[in-house]
N, C-alpha and C positions, 0 to 999 in steps of 0.2 A: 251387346249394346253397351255402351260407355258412357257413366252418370256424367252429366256438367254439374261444377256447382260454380256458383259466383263467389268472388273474394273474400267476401265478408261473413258470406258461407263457412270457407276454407278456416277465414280463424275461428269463429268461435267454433268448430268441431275440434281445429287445435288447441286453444285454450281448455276447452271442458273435458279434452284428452289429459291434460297438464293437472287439473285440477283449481281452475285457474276461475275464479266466480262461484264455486261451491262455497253456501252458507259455513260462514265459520264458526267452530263449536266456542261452546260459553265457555266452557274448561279444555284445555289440552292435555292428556297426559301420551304415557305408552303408546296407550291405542290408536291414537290418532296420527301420533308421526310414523308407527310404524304402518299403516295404511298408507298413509303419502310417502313415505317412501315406497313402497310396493306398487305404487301407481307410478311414481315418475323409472323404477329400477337403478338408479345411477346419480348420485350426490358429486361432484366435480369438487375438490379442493382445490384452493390457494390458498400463499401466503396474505395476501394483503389486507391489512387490519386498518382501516382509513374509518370506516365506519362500523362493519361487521364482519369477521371474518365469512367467507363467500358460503362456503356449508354450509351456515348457518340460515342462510338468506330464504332460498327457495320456499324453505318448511313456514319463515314469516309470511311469506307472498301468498301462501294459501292458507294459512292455520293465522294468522294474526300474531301478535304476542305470546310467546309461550317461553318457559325454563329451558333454558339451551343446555343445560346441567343435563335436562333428560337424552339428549342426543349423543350427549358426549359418554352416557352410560351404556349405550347401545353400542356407538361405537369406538370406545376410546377407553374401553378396559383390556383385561389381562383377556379376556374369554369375549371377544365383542360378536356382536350378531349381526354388523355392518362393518367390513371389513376392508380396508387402502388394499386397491391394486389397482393395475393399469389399465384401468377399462374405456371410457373417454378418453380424460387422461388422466392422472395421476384421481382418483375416484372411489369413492364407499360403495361397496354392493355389499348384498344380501352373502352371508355368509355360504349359504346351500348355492348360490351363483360361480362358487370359486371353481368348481369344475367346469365350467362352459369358457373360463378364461382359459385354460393349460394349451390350447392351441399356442395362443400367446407368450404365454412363457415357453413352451416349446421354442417358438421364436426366438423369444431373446434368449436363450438357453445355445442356441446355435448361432446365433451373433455375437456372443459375448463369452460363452461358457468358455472356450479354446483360442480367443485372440490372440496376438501379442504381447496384450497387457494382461491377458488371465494367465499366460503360462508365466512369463515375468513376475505376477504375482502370488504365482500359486500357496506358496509358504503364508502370505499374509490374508488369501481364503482361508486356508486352511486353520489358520490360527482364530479367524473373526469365528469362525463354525464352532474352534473349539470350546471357545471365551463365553459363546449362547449358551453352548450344551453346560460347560459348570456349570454357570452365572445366573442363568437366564436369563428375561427383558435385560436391556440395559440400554441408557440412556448411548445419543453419542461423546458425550462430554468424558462418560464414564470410559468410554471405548479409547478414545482420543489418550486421555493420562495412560492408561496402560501403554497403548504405543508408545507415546511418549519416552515411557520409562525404560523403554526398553524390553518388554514383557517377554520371555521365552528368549532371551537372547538374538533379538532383532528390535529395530527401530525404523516404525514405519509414519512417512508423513500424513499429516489429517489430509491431506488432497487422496491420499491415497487409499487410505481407512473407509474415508465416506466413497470414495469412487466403489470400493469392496463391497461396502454394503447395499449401494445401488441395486447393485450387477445380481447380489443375491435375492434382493427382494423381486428385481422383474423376472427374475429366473424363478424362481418360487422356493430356492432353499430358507429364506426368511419370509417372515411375517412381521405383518406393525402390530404390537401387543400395547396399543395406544399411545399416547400423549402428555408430557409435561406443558401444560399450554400449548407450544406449535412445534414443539421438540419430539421426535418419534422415541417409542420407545422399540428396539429392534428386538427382535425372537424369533429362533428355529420354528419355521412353521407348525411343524407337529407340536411345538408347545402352546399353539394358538388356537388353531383349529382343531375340528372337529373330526378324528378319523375318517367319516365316511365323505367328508368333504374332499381330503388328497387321496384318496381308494378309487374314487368312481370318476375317473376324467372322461372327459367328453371330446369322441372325434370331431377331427375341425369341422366336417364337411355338417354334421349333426351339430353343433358348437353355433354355427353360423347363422343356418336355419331358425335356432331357437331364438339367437339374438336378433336376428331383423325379426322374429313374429314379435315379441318384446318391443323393439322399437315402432312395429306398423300401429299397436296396440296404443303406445306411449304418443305419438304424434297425432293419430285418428287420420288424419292423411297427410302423405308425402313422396316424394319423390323417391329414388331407387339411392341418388346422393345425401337426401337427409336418410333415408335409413341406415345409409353404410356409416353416415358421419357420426349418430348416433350415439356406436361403439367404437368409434373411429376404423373401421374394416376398409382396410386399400387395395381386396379385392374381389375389383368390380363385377369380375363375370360369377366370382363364388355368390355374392349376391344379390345378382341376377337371378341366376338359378335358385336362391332358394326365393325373390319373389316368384318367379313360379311356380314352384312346391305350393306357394300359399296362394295362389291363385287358382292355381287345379284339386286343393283342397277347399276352397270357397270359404277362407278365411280375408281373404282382400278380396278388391275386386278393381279393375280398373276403371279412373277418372280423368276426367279433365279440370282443371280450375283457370277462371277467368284471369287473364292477366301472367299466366303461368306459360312463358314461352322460352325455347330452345331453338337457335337460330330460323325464327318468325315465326315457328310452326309449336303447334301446342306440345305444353313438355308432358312426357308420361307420369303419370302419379296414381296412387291407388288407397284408396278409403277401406280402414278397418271393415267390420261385420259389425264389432260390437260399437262404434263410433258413434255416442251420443251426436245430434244434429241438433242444438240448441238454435229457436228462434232467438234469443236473447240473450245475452252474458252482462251481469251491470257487476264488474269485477272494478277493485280500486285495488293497483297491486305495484311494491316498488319490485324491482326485479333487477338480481346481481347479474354484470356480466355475463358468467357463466350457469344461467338459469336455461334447461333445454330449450323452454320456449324460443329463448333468442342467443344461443349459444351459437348455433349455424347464423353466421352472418348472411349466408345468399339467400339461406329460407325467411330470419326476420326480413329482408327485403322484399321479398316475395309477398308473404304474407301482410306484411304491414306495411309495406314500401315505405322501410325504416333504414336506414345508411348507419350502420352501427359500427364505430373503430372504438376500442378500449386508449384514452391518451396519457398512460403512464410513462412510457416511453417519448414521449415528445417534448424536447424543450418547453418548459411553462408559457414562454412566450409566442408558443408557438399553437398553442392550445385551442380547440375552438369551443368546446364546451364543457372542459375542465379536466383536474386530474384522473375521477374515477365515475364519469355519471353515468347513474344506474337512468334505465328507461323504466317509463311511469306507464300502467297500464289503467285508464279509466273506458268503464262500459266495456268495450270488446275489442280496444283499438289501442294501440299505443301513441301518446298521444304529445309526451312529454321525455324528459333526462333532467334527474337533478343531481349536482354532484351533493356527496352528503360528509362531513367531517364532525366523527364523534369527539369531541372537543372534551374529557374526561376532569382535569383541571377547573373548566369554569362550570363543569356539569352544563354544556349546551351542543345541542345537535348544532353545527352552522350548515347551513345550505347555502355552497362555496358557487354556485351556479344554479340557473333553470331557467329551461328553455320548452318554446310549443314545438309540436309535432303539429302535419295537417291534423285536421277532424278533431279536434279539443271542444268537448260538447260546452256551454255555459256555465255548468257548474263544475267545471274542471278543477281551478286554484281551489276552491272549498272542498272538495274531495282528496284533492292531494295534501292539501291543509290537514286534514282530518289523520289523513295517515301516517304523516310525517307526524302530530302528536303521539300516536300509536305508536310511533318508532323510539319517536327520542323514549316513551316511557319504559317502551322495549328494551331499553340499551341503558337505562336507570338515569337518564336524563333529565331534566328538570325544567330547561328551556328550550326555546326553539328562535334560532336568527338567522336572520335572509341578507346575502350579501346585495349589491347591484347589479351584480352580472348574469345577462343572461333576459329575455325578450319575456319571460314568465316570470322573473324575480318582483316587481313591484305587483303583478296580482296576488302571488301564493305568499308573498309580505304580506298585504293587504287584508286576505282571506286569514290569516294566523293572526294578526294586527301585534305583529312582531319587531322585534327590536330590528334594529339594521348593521350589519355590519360590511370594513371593506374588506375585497376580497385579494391578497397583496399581490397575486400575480395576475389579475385580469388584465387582457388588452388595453389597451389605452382607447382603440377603434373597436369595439363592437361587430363586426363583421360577418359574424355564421349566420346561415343562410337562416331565414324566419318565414314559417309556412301562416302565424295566425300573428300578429303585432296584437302590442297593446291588449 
């Protein structure tokens, strides 16, 4: 027999699968983020620092304010225990997880190890390999001047240096042996890791398996496309089969969710074992781009009947609710997007946009008020202002009784679609 749950169902199991409404502790240390990481498995990096760099986000959205000092010791030392590889996509996993990727790097091992451009380049592999093994970490700046100079009696360009070190990192002869700020530092993986981590590779087919049970766990229900997306797995019948490994093991089981359809007819989905079923979630949460919860653009739809495009890419003018707006989760619903610009200079958070989602309870703007001071204190901010733009900008003003400022590239015409006015 096959549970129905209703939508609202679907999120808050997803949300309390995320960690997303759990009381947040009075202190954050180790403990804590390392927990929330082991809940969500997979931290997504980017470059873009507009408010916060995006790793950093998630651990806010559930834990509050904490030292990002302590993340960056977990993952961004010489010995880290959260380690960059290609897992989403470019992403921090648990160090003991690096064997369930090697399918992967198999992969790009055989896309990349023997091209045109690997055999073309072999001499300047070969050299980037050598340079680890003296030198060890080293910067690419550091790597760059030696080419440069000529090192070994060649002269190779940085397009080509940083291409080299790509190739080896997704292939797994490197490791990131952390960070100058956003700057990798590159090292022979054996100088990273932990032997038992590159000794025990894991078959793809078992690889696979473990990572959709991981993702069933991490989502509490979903589809067979959110769990492949997950890890980003683009193949579909491999997991397939291992959802039903885990359904002939009575680890999932299958669902239906209201609203959840596949040309008119209800889509397949299947609900954890251990999937808390919260009547209630009163979660007040900002959430990056790349935060699981809504990383899958079809499932936030699904879920939240939330229409989510990141518009960094889009002409300013052409913007509909700003450079980078993060969506606003209050109570169980997403309900809002603000865009946020850590203004470092005048020491102010600006809220360059914000706008309603449907279902924005009453005390919406005082709730995101509230957190948005959490933020800016978070981020060593001082104040807080709200541009004009944007159908929530004069409440969540309002609710912060905040200064005003303009926002230089808003529309002249106001136009994105508004589910709550005023």
């Amino acid at each position: 027999m096959t549970t129905s749950l209703r939508r609202a169902d679907a999120r808050r199991i997803a949300l309390a699968a995320q960690g997303i409404g759990r009381p947040r502790p009075a202190t954050v240390g180790t403990r804590q983020i390392t927990a929330t990481l082991q809940r969500m498995r997979i931290l997504q990096i980017d470059s873009v620092n507009v408010f916060s760099r995006s790793h950093y986000m998630p651990l806010f959205a559930r834990l509050g304010a904490y030292d990002t000092a302590l993340l960056d010791r977990l993952a961004f030392s010489r010995r880290p225990r959260w380690v960059e590889s290609w897992a989403h996509v470019a992403s921090l996993v648990d160090v003991a997880d690096w064997p369930l990727l090697q399918f992967r790097r198999d992969a790009a091992r055989e896309k990349y190890g023997d091209d045109d451009w690997a055999r073309a380049n072999a001499g300047l592999l070969r050299w980037l390999r050598d340079e680890l093994a003296d030198r060890g970490p080293l910067r690419p700046a550091d790597i760059e001047h030696d080419a440069r100079e000529g090192s070994r009696g060649s002269w190779w360009g940085w397009d080509d240096v940083k291409n080299g070190l790509e190739r080896l990192w997704l292939i797994g002869d490197v490791a990131i042996a952390g960070r100058r700020g956003f700057e990798r530092r590159y090292a022979l993986a054996a100088d990273v890791l932990p032997p038992a981590a590159l000794a025990s590779p894991v078959p793809r087919a078992e690889a696979i398996l473990e990572l959709v049970r991981r993702a069933a766990l991490a989502y509490g229900v979903a589809t067979a496309a959110d769990l492949a997306d997950y890890w980003r797995i683009r193949d579909r019948p491999a997991v397939l089969a291992a959802v039903r490994d885990l359904v002939d093991a009575g680890e999932i089981e299958p669902v239906t969710v209201e609203g959840w359809e596949v040309g008119g007819r209800p889509a397949k989905a299947w609900l954890h074992r251990d999937a808390a079923r919260p009547r209630r979630i009163d979660a007040t949460a900002i959430l990056t781009p790349f935060d699981p919860v809504v990383w899958f653009r079809d499932r936030a739809e699904r879920l939240f009947d939330f229409d989510y495009r990141i518009e960094i890419y889009t002409p300013a003018e052409k913007r509909r609710f700003g450079y980078y707006s993060l969506p606003v989760v209050v109570g169980d619903d997403v309900v809002g997007r603000v865009d946020l610009k850590a203004d470092r200079a005048a020491s102010a958070l600006r809220v360059q946009s914000a706008w309603w989602e449907h279902g924005a309870p009453a005390d919406a703007a005082e709730r995101i008020a509230a957190e948005l001071r959490t933020a800016a204190t978070w981020q060593g901010l001082e104040r807080v202002t709200v541009s004009r733009w944007g159908d929530a900008a004069d409440a969540v003003a309002g609710a912060l009784a905040a200064e005003r400022h303009d926002h230089p590239n808003a529309p002249v015409d106001d136009d994105a679609p508004s589910a709550l006015a005023g």
